[in-house]
C-alpha positions as semicolon CSV with decimal commas, in nm:
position;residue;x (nm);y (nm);z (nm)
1;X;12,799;11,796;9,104
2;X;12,593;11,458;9,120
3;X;12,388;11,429;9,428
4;X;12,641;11,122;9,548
5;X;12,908;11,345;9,506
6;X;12,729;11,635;9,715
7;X;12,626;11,413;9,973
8;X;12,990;11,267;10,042
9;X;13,121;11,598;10,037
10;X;12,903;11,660;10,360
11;X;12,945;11,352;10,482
12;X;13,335;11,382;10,505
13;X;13,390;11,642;10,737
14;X;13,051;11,534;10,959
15;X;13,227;11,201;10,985
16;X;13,512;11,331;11,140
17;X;13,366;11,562;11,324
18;X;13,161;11,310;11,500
19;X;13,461;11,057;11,515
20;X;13,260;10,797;11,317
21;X;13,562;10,589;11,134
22;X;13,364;10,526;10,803
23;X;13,421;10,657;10,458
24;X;13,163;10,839;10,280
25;X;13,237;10,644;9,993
26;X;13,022;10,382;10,162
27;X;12,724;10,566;10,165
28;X;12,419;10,401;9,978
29;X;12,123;10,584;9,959
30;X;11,787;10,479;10,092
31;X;11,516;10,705;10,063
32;X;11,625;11,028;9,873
33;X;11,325;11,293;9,914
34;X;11,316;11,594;10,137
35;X;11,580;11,454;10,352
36;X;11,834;11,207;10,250
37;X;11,882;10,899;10,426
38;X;12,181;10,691;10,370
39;X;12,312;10,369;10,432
40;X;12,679;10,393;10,562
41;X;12,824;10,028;10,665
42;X;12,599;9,927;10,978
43;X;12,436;10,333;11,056
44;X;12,245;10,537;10,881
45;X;12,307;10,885;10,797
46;X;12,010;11,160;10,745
47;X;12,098;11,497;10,558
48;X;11,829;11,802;10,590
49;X;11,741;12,043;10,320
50;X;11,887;12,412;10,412
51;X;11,811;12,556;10,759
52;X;11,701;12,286;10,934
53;X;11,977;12,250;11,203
54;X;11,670;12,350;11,481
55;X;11,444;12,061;11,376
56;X;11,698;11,814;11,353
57;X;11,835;11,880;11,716
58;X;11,406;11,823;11,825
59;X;11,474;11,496;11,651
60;X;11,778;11,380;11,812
61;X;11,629;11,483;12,155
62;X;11,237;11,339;12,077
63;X;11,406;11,007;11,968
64;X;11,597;10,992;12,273
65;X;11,339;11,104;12,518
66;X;11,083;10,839;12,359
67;X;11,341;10,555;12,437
68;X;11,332;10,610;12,780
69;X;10,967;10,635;12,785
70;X;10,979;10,259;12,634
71;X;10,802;10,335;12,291
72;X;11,037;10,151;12,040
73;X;11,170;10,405;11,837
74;X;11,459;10,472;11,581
75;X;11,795;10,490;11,766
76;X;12,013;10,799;11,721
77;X;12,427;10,738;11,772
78;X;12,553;10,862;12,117
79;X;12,789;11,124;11,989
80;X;12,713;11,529;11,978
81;X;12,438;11,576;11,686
82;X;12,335;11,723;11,489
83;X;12,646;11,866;11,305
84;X;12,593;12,131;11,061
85;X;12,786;12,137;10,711
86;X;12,698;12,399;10,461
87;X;12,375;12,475;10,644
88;X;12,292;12,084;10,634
89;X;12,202;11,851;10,957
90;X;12,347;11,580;10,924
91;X;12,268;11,343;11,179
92;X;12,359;10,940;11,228
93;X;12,134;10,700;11,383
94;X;12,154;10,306;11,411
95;X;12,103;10,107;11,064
96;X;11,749;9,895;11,127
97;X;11,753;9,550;11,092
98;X;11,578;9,392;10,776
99;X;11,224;9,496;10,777
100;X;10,940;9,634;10,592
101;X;10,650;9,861;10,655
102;X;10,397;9,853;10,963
103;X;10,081;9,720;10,915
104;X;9,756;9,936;11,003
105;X;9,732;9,769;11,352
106;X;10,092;9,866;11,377
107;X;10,009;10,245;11,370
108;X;9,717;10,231;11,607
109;X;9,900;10,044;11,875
110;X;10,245;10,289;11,862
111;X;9,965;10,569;11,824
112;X;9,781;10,440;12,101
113;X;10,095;10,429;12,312
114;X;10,255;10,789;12,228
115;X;9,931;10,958;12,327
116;X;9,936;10,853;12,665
117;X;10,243;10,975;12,722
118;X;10,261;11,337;12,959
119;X;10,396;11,554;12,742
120;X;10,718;11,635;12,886
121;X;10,849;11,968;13,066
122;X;11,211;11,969;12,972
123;X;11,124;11,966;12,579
124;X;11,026;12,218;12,400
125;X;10,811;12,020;12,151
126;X;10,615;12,306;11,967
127;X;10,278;12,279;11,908
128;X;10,169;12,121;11,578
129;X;10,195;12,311;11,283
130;X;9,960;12,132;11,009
131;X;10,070;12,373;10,750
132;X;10,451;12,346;10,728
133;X;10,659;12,400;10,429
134;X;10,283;12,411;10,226
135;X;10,358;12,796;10,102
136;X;10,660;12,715;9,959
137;X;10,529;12,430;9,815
138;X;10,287;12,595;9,580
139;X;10,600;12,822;9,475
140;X;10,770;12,555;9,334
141;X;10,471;12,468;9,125
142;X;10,588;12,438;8,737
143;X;10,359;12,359;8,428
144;X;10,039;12,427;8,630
145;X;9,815;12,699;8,542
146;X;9,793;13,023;8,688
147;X;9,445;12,952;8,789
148;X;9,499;12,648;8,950
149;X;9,820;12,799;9,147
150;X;9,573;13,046;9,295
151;X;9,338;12,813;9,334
152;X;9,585;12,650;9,559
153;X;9,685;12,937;9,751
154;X;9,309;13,038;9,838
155;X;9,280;12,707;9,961
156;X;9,533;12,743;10,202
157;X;9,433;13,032;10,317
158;X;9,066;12,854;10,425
159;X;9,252;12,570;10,558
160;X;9,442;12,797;10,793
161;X;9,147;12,964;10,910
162;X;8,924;12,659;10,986
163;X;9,236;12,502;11,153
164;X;9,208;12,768;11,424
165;X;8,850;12,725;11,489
166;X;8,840;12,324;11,506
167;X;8,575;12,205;11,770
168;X;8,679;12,093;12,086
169;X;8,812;11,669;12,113
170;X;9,029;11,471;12,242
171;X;9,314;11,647;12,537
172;X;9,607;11,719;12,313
173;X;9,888;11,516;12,330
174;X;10,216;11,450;12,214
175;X;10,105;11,360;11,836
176;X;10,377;11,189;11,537
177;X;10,294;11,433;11,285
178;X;10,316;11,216;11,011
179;X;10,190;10,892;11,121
180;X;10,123;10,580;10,880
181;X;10,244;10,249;10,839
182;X;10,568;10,397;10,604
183;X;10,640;10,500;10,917
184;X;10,681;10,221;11,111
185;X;10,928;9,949;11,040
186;X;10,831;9,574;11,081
187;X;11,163;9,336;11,150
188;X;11,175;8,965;11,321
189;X;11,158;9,112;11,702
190;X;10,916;9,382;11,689
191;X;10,834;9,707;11,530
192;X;11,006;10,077;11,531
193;X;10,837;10,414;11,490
194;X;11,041;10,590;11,285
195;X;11,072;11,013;11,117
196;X;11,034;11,220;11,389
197;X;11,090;11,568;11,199
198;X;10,725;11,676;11,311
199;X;10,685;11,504;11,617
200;X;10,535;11,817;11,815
201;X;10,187;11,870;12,096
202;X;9,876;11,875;11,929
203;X;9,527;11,698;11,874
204;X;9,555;11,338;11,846
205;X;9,309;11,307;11,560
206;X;9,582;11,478;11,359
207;X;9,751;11,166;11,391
208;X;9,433;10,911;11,315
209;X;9,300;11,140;11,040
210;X;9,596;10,964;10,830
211;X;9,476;10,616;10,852
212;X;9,036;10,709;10,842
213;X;9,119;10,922;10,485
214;X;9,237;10,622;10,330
215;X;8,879;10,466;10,336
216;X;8,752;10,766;10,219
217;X;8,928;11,012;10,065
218;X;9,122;10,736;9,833
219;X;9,018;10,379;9,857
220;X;9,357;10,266;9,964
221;X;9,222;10,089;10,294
222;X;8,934;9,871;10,329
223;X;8,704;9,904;10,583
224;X;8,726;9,625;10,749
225;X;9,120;9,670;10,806
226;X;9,031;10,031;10,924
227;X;8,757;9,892;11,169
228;X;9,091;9,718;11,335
229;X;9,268;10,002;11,283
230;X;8,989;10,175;11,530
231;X;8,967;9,878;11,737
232;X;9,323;9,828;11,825
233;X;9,356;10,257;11,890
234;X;9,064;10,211;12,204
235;X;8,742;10,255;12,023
236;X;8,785;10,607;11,857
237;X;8,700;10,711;11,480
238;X;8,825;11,015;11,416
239;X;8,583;11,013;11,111
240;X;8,239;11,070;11,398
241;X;8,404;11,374;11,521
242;X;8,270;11,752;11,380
243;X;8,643;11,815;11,282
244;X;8,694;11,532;11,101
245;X;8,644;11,719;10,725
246;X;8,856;11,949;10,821
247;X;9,174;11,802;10,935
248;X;9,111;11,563;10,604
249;X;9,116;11,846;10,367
250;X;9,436;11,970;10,507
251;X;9,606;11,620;10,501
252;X;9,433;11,622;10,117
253;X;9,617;11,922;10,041
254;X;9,882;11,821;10,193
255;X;9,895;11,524;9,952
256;X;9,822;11,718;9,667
257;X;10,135;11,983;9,726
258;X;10,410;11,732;9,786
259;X;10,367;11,650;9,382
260;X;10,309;11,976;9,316
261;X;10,640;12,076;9,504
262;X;10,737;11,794;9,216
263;X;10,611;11,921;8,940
264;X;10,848;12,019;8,693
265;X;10,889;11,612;8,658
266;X;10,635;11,513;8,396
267;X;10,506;11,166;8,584
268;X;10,456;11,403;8,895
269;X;10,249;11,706;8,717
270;X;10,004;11,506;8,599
271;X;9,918;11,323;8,932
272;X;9,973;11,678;9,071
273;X;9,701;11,794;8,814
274;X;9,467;11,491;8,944
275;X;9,478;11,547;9,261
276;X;9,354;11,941;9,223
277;X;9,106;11,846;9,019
278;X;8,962;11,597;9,215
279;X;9,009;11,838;9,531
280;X;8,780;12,153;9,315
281;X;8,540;11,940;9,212
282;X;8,583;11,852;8,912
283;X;8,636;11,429;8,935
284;X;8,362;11,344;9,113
285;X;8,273;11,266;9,463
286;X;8,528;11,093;9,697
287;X;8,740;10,845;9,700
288;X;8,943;10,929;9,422
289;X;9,158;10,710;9,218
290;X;9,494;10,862;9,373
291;X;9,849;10,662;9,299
292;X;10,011;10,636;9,596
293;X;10,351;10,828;9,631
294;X;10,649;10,580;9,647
């Protein structure tokens, strides 16, 4: 079965179910990666991977709670979501008008915003969980060596550990997860903060660490576009504080593993095969010359 085909064949009875009167014939995809986001005549529909039916119902509920808080945010449909097809959430949200990626101001000032907010009572956020889904992906590693798989899995292992004894910064907040400007949309009236799946309470420099690696883990920012980036946040670089090396290794790894997760694809091994050697040593000192996933 093609993936369209699969993804109508959820779509049909989720449809109904919700009493949305579209066809899944009109579904266009927009971003097919972990999820799958789809286009469906003037919504948008998201499909999980397997099992996922808890973190989409977070989502729904995180995206609605934000909204009443005033932070602009992606707009989930007002009908009883998620529904769950084959083990799939599928959930349908309000199609975005034209638009284009956030800008590095963009992030701090949404960041800036969500971090003030009192983390609320009736939501059972979770607490941040840095290393989600990261087991699994050195599983699906294909064409690597066996010493580099270990390798990987060692590395985890300190990563987990160091996580637990970061020093002490800024009062934990509600934090993105995943925040950078792919994940903010940029239309004629404003912007929109958009994937919520991790959206949990944890240190706020989990969220900044994103933006201050790109200036020095990969030269992707410059640093006078990052000194706004600080500037428009309040005045905080993550990159002064003691746990700064830490929290960028895991996002490092964390860059590494999504193309080894990919890895059986030939273009995706070899930056896969980049990126861990750059992260044992054996390209040099940072930044590294990285491609950027698209």
């Amino acid at each position: 079965m093609t993936p369209a085909a699969e993804y109508q064949q959820l779509l049909a009875p989720a449809l109904r179910q919700a009493g949305i009167p579209r066809s899944p014939e009109q579904a266009r995809p927009i971003r097919l990666g972990e999820n799958a986001i789809l286009s469906l005549s003037g919504l948008v529909a998201r499909i999980s991977r397997p099992g996922q039916a808890r973190a989409a119902h977070r989502e729904v509920a995180i995206a609605r709670w934000l909204a009443t808080q005033g932070l602009p945010v992606v707009t989930p449909l007002d009908v009883d979501q998620p529904i769950i097809i084959d083990n799939r959430a599928i959930t349908f949200w309000e199609e975005l008008p034209e638009h284009g990626p956030g800008t590095v101001e963009d992030v701090a000032h949404l960041l800036r915003t969500l971090h003030a907010l009192p983390v609320p009572d009736h939501l059972n956020l979770g607490r941040l969980d840095p290393f989600v889904r990261l087991p699994q992906r050195i599983d699906d590693a294909a064409g690597l060596s066996d010493a580099d798989v270990a390798w990987l899995r060692e590395r985890l292992a300190e990563l987990q550990q160091a996580w637990k004894t970061l020093p002490a910064g800024l009062r934990h907040t509600v934090v993105h997860g995943d925040a950078w400007t792919g994940n903010i949309a940029r239309h004629a009236h404003g912007t929109l903060l958009l994937d919520l799946e991790r959206c949990s309470v944890g240190p706020p420099e989990w969220d900044l660490v994103s933006t201050a690696m790109k200036t020095h883990s990969v030269p992707w920012l410059s640093e006078s576009d990052y000194r706004s980036f600080v500037q428009v946040y309040g005045g905080d670089d993550v990159r002064a504080w003691p746990g700064f090396s830490t929290l960028r290794d895991i996002r490092e790894l964390r860059m590494t593993l999504y193309f080894v997760q990919h890895s059986s694809q030939e273009h995706m091994r070899k930056e896969a095969q980049l990126r861990i050697d750059c992260l044992r040593g054996h390209r040099g000192p940072r930044p590294w010359p990285w491609t950027p996933a698209t």
